[in-house]
N, C-alpha and C positions, 0 to 999 in steps of 0.2 A: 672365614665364610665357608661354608657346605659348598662343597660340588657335587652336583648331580648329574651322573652319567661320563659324559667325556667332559676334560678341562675343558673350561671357556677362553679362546684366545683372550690377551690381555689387549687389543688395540682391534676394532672390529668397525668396518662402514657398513649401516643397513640402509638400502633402499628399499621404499616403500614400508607398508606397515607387512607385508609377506615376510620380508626377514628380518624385520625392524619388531614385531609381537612375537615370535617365539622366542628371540634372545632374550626378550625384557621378562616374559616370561621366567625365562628359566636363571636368569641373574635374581632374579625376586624368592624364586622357589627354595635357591640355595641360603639365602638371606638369614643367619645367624641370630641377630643382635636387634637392627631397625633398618627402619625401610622411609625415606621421607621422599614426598614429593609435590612438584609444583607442573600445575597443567592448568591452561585455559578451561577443556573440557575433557573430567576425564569419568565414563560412564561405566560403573561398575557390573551393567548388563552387557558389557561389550566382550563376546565369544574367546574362548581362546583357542589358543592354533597349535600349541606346540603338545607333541604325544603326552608329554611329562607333566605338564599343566591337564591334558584332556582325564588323567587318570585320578587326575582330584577332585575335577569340576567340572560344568558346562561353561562357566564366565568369568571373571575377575571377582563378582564377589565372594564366591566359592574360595578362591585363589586368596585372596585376602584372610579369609575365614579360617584357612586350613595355617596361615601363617600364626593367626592370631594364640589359635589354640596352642602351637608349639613355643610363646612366649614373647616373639616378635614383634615387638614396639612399632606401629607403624604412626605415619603422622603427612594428611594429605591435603592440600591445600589447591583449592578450585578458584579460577575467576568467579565473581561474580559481575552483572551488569546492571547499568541503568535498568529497572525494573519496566519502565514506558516505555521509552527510543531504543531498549535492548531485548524486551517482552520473551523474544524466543530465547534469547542466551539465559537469561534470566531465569526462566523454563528449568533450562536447562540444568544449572547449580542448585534448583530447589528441587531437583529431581533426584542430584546426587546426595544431598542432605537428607533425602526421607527414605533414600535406602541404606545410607550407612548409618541410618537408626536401625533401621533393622538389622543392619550388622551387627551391633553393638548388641544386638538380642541377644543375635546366636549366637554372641562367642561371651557372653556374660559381662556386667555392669561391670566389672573389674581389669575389661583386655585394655591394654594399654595403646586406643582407638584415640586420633584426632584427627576427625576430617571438617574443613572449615570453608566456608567463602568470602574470600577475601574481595568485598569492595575497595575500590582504588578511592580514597578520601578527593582529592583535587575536586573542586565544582566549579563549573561556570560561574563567571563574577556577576553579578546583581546588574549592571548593565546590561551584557551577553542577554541576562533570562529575560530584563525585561522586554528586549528587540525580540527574541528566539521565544520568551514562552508563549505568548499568544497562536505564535505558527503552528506552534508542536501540539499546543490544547485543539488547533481547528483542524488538526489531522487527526488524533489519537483521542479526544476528548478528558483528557489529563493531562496538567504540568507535568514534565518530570522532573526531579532533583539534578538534569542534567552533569551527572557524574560523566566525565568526558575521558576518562581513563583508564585504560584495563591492566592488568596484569597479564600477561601474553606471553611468558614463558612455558615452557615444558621438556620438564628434566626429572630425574629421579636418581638418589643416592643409596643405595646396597650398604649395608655396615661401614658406611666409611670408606670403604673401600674400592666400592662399581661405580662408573657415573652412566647415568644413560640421557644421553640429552640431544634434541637439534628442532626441526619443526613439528613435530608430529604429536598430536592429541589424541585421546583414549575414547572413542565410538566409531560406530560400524558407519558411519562416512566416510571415514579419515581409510577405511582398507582399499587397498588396491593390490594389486599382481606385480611382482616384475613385468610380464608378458603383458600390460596394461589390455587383459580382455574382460572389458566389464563396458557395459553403457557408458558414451563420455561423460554426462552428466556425474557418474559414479567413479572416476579415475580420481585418483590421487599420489599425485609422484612427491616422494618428501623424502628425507635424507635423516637418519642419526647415527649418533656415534653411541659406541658401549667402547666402556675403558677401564684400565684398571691404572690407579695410581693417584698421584699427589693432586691431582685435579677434583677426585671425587671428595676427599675432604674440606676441598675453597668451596665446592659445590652446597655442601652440608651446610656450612657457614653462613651464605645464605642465602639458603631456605629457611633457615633458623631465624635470622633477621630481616629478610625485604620487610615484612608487614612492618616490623615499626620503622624502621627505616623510612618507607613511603608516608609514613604518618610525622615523620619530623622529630620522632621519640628518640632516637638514636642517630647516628653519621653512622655510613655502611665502613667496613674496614678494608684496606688494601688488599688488590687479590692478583695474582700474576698470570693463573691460566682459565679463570673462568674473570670473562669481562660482560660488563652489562649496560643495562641502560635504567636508572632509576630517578622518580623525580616526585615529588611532596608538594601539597597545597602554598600557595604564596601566601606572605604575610597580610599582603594588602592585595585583594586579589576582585575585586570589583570592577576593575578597569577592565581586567586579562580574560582571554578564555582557555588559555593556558596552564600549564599546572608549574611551576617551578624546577628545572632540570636540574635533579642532584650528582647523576653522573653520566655520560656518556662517551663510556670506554668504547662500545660499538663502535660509535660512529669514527672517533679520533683513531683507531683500530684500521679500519675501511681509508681513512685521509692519509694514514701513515704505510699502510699496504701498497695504497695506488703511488705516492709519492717514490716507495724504493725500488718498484719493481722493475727491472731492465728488460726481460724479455715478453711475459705472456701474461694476463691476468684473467682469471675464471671466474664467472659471477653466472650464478644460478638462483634464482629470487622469483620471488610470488611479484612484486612489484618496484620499478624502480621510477620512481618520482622525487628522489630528495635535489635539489638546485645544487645542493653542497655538494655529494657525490657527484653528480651530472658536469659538474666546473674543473670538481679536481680530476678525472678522467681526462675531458677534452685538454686541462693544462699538461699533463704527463703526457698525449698525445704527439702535443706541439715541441716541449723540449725534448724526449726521446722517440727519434722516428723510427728505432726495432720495435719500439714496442708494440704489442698485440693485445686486442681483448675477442674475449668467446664470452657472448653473453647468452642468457637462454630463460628466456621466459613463458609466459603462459600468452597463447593467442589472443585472448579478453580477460579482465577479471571473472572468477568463475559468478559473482553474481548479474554482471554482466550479459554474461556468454548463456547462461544458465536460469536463472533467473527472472531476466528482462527486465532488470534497474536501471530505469532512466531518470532517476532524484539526480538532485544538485548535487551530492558528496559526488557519483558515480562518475556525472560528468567532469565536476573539477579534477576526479583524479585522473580520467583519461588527460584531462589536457594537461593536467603537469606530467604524467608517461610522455604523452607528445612533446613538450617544450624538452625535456632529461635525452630523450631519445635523439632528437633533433643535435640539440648542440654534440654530444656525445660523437653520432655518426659523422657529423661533417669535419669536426677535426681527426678523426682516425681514418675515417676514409676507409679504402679495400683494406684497411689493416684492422679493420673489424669484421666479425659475424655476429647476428642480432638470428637468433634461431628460437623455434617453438615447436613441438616433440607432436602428433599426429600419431593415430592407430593407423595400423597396417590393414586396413578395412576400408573399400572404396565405399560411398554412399552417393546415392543418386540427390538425395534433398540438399537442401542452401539452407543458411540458415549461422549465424555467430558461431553456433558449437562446431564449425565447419573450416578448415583451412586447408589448402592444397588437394581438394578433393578428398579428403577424409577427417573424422570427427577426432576433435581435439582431445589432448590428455592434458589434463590440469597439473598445473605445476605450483607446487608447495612450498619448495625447498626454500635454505638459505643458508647458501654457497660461496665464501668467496676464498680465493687463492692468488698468491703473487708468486710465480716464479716456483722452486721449490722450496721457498725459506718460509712462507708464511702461510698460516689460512685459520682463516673462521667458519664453525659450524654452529648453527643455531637456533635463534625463533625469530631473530630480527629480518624484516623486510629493510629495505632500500626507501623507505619512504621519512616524513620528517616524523608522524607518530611513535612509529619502531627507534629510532634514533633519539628522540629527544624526551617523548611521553610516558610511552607504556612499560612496563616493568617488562625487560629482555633478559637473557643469559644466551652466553652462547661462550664454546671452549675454544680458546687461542690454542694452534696447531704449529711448533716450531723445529720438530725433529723432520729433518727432508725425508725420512721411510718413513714416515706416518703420511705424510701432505702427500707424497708418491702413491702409497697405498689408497687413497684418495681418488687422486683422478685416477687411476687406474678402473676402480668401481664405478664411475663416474661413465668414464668411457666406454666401460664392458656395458655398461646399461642401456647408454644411447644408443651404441653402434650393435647392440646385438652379440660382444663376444668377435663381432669379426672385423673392427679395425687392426689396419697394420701399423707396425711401432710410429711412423713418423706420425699420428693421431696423436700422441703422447711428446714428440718432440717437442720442446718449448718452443723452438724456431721454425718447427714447420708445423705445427698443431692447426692455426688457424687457417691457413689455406687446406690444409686436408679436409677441415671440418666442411669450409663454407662451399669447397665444389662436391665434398659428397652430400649435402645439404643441398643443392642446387639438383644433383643428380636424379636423387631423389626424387625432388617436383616435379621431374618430368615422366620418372617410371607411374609405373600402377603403384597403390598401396602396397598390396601383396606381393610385388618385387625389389622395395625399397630395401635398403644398407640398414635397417634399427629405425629409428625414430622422429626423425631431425627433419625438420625443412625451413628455408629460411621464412624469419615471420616478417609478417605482412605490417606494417605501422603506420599505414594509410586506410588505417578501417574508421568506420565509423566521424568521419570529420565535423561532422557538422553536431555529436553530440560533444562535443570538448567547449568547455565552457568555464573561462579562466573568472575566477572571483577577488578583483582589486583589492588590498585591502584585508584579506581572510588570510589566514598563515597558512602555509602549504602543512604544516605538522597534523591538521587536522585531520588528514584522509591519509 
C-alpha cells in the first residue's frame, strides 16, 4: 500500500466522524490494489475533511474517481430496505445506485466498479403479513414485502491490508466534532477503529461472502478477530417473523466477556435492551462483588428525543431499555454508573433533547471492554436485533495495549483531556466516573469536567409499553 504523506499508525481509535473521515480518507487514498466495502448508508456526496483528500475533490465521489482512474478495484456494498416501512432508507440506497452510475461514467465502462444494495432476503411469515399487512396498508396505503432485516454493518478493507470498521456510516448526519459543538439534534458520537494486520484480511473475507451467506448459498467460514452476527431466511418460515440465526459470535462474545471479567467492564451502546445481556450482567454482579460496570448511553433514542416517535416499536423499546436497566442496576448497586454525555451549553427550553440542564449529545457507539484482556468494536447494538437478526461485524480486541489505548481515547473524549489516572484505574474508575458525573449536575454546563452526567432512566414512563408475546429481537 501507498503512503501518503506521514506513515499511518498501525492501531488507531477515531472518535466521531472529525477524526474518524480523514483517516478513512487518507487509508483509501493510499489504496494500491482494492478497496471493498460494507456500510448501511454510505453517500457518495458526503464532504471530505482531510487536506489530501480536499486536493482531489470536494466529496467521496471525486475520491472514489480519482482511485478508479489509477486502477483500483473498488467494490461497495449498501443496505438496502423495505422499500414501504423503510421509504426514507430505501431513498436512501437508490440514491447511491444512480450516482455510482454516474461514476461509472466518468471513470469509463471498463473501471473495475461494484457498488450494489444488498436486501436482507428473510420475510415475515404469511401469518405475520396477514395480522401486519392490513395495519401497514391503512397507514402507508401499500403492502410492503415486509423484509424485517438489514444489513447494519460498516467497515471498509484497504488492499488487504487496512481494516476500518466500528459504528459509523458515510453522510453528512453521521459528522459531528470531538468538541460536540453542533445543534443536539446534529451530534453524533461514534467510535472506529483503523488497523493494520491479520484482521483486515478475515474482514475482506467477509465482505466477499455475507450476501450469500445471508441467502443460505454458502456457511460463512470461521474467523478469530473479526466476529459477527448473521442469519438467512428459515425453511419453513410462515409461522415466524423471524429470520433464522446463522451466527452470533457478537452476542456469545458480550456472555463470555461479562462472564470473565473480575474487575470493571465498559459498555458504550446506542441501546441496551437485550434480556440476555441484561441477566448475564446482573448474574456476574452477584457472584463477583469487585466487580464494576460504566455504562453510557444516549438520554432517549435519537428518534425519540429528536424525532417525536411515539409508534409501538419506540415504546416497546423503551420498556425493554427500562425492564435491562432495571434488573442490571439493582444487582450492581453503587458498583454501577448508568451515564449520558450533554453539551457544555446551558439552555433555558425543556424539552427530551434536554438533560441535566443542557441539550443532549447522541450516542452511536458500540463499545464493550472487560478488564484489560478483552473488547469489542463495532456496529452491534445491545439489542436482540443487532445480536441475533441483522448482519453485524465488529473486531475482537485482545492485546492489553490495544484495549489500554482504547479506553484511554475513550476517556480523553469524555473527560475533556483532563481526568486523573485513577479514571483509568480498573479498581477505582467507576467511582471516579460516577462523583465526577454527579459533579457535574450540579455545576453550569460551561463549568463542567467533559461530558458525563448521570442519566436519568425515569423519563418518559408512561410511554414503555411491553408487547406479550412479540420477541424483543424485533426493536
Amino acid at each position: 500500500m501507498s503512503e501518503p504523506g506521514e506513515a499511518i499508525p498501525p492501531f488507531q481509535v477515531l472518535i466521531t466522524a472529525e477524526e474518524a473521515w480523514p483517516a478513512f480518507e487518507t487509508v483509501v487514498l493510499g489504496a494500491d490494489r482494492e478497496i471493498s466495502m460494507g456500510f448501511r448508508i454510505f453517500d457518495l456526496r458526503t464532504k471530505l475533511r482531510s487536506p489530501a483528500a480536499q486536493e482531489i475533490g470536494e466529496d467521496w465521489f471525486d475520491l472514489l474517481a480519482h482511485k478508479l482512474s489509477q486502477g483500483v478495484k473498488i467494490d461497495l456494498v449498501v443496505s438496502d430496505f423495505d422499500p414501504v416501512m423503510g421509504a426514507d432508507l430505501h431513498a436512501l440506497s437508490m440514491a447511491t445506485l444512480r450516482i455510482a452510475a454516474g461514476l461509472r461514467e466518468v471513470a469509463g465502462s471498463d473501471a473495475p466498479l461494484s457498488v450494489r444494495a444488498a436486501l436482507h432476503p428473510a420475510r415475515a411469515g404469511t401469518l405475520w403479513r396477514a395480522v401486519l399487512g392490513p395495519l401497514a396498508k391503512r397507514s402507508t396505503g401499500k403492502t410492503p414485502p415486509f423484509a424485517t432485516v438489514t444489513q447494519h454493518q460498516k467497515l471498509a478493507v484497504v488492499d488487504r491490508d487496512w481494516l476500518y470498521i466500528g459504528g459509523l456510516d458515510l453522510n453528512e448526519r453521521r459528522f459531528d466534532t470531538k468538541d460536540h459543538d453542533r445543534a443536539s439534534e446534529d451530534t453524533w458520537t461514534d467510535v472506529q477503529l483503523l488497523m493494520r494486520g491479520p484482521e483486515a484480511a478475515e474482514a475482506a473475507d467477509h465482505l466477499a461472502g455475507f450476501v450469500a451467506q445471508t441467502h443460505g448459498q454458502t456457511p460463512p467460514n470461521r474467523l478469530r478477530h473479526i466476529r459477527r452476527t448473521l442469519s438467512k431466511p428459515r425453511a419453513l418460515q410462515s409461522f415466524h417473523l423471524s429470520p433464522r440465526t446463522v451466527l452470533r459470535e457478537i452476542e456469545a462474545d458480550h456472555l463470555a466477556g461479562i462472564r470473565d471479567a473480575e474487575e470493571l467492564i465498559y459498555i458504550e451502546t446506542q441501546f441496551l435492551r437485550s434480556s440476555r445481556i441484561a441477566r448475564a450482567l446482573a448474574r456476574a454482579a452477584m457472584e463477583k462483588p469487585h466487580l464494576r460496570l460504566i455504562l453510557v448511553l444516549p438520554a432517549l433514542p435519537d428518534d425519540v428525543a429528536f424525532e417525536g416517535n411515539r409508534d409501538l416499536d419506540a415504546r416497546y423499546g423503551l420498556w425493554l431499555s427500562h425492564q435491562a436497566l432495571k434488573r442490571v442496576s439493582e444487582a450492581f448497586g453503587p458498583r454501577m454508573s448508568i451515564l449520558s454525555p450533554v453539551r457544555q451549553t446551558r439552555t433555558t427550553h425543556e424539552g427530551l433533547h434536554v438533560l441535566a440542564g443542557a441539550p443532549i449529545i447522541y450516542v452511536h457507539s458500540k463499545i464493550f471492554i472487560a478488564d484489560n484482556r478483552f473488547a469489542l468494536v463495532g456496529s452491534a447494538n445491545l439489542n436482540g436485533r443487532s445480536l441475533r437478526w441483522d448482519t453485524e461485524a465488529a473486531v475482537a480486541l485482545r492485546e492489553p495495549k490495544r484495549i489500554l489505548s482504547l479506553r484511554k481515547a475513550i476517556s480523553a473524549h469524555w473527560w475533556s483531556d483532563e481526568a486523573p489516572p485513577q479514571a483509568l484505574d480498573l479498581g477505582q474508575a467507576q467511582t471516579w466516573w460516577q462523583t465526577a458525573a454527579e459533579e457535574n449536575a450540579e455545576r453550569a454546563p460551561r463549568n463542567r469536567l467533559g461530558f458525563l452526567v448521570p442519566h436519568d432512566p425515569n423519563r418518559l414512563p408512561d410511554m414503555r409499553v411491553p408487547l406479550p408475546g412479540v420477541t424483543e429481537d424485533i426493536v
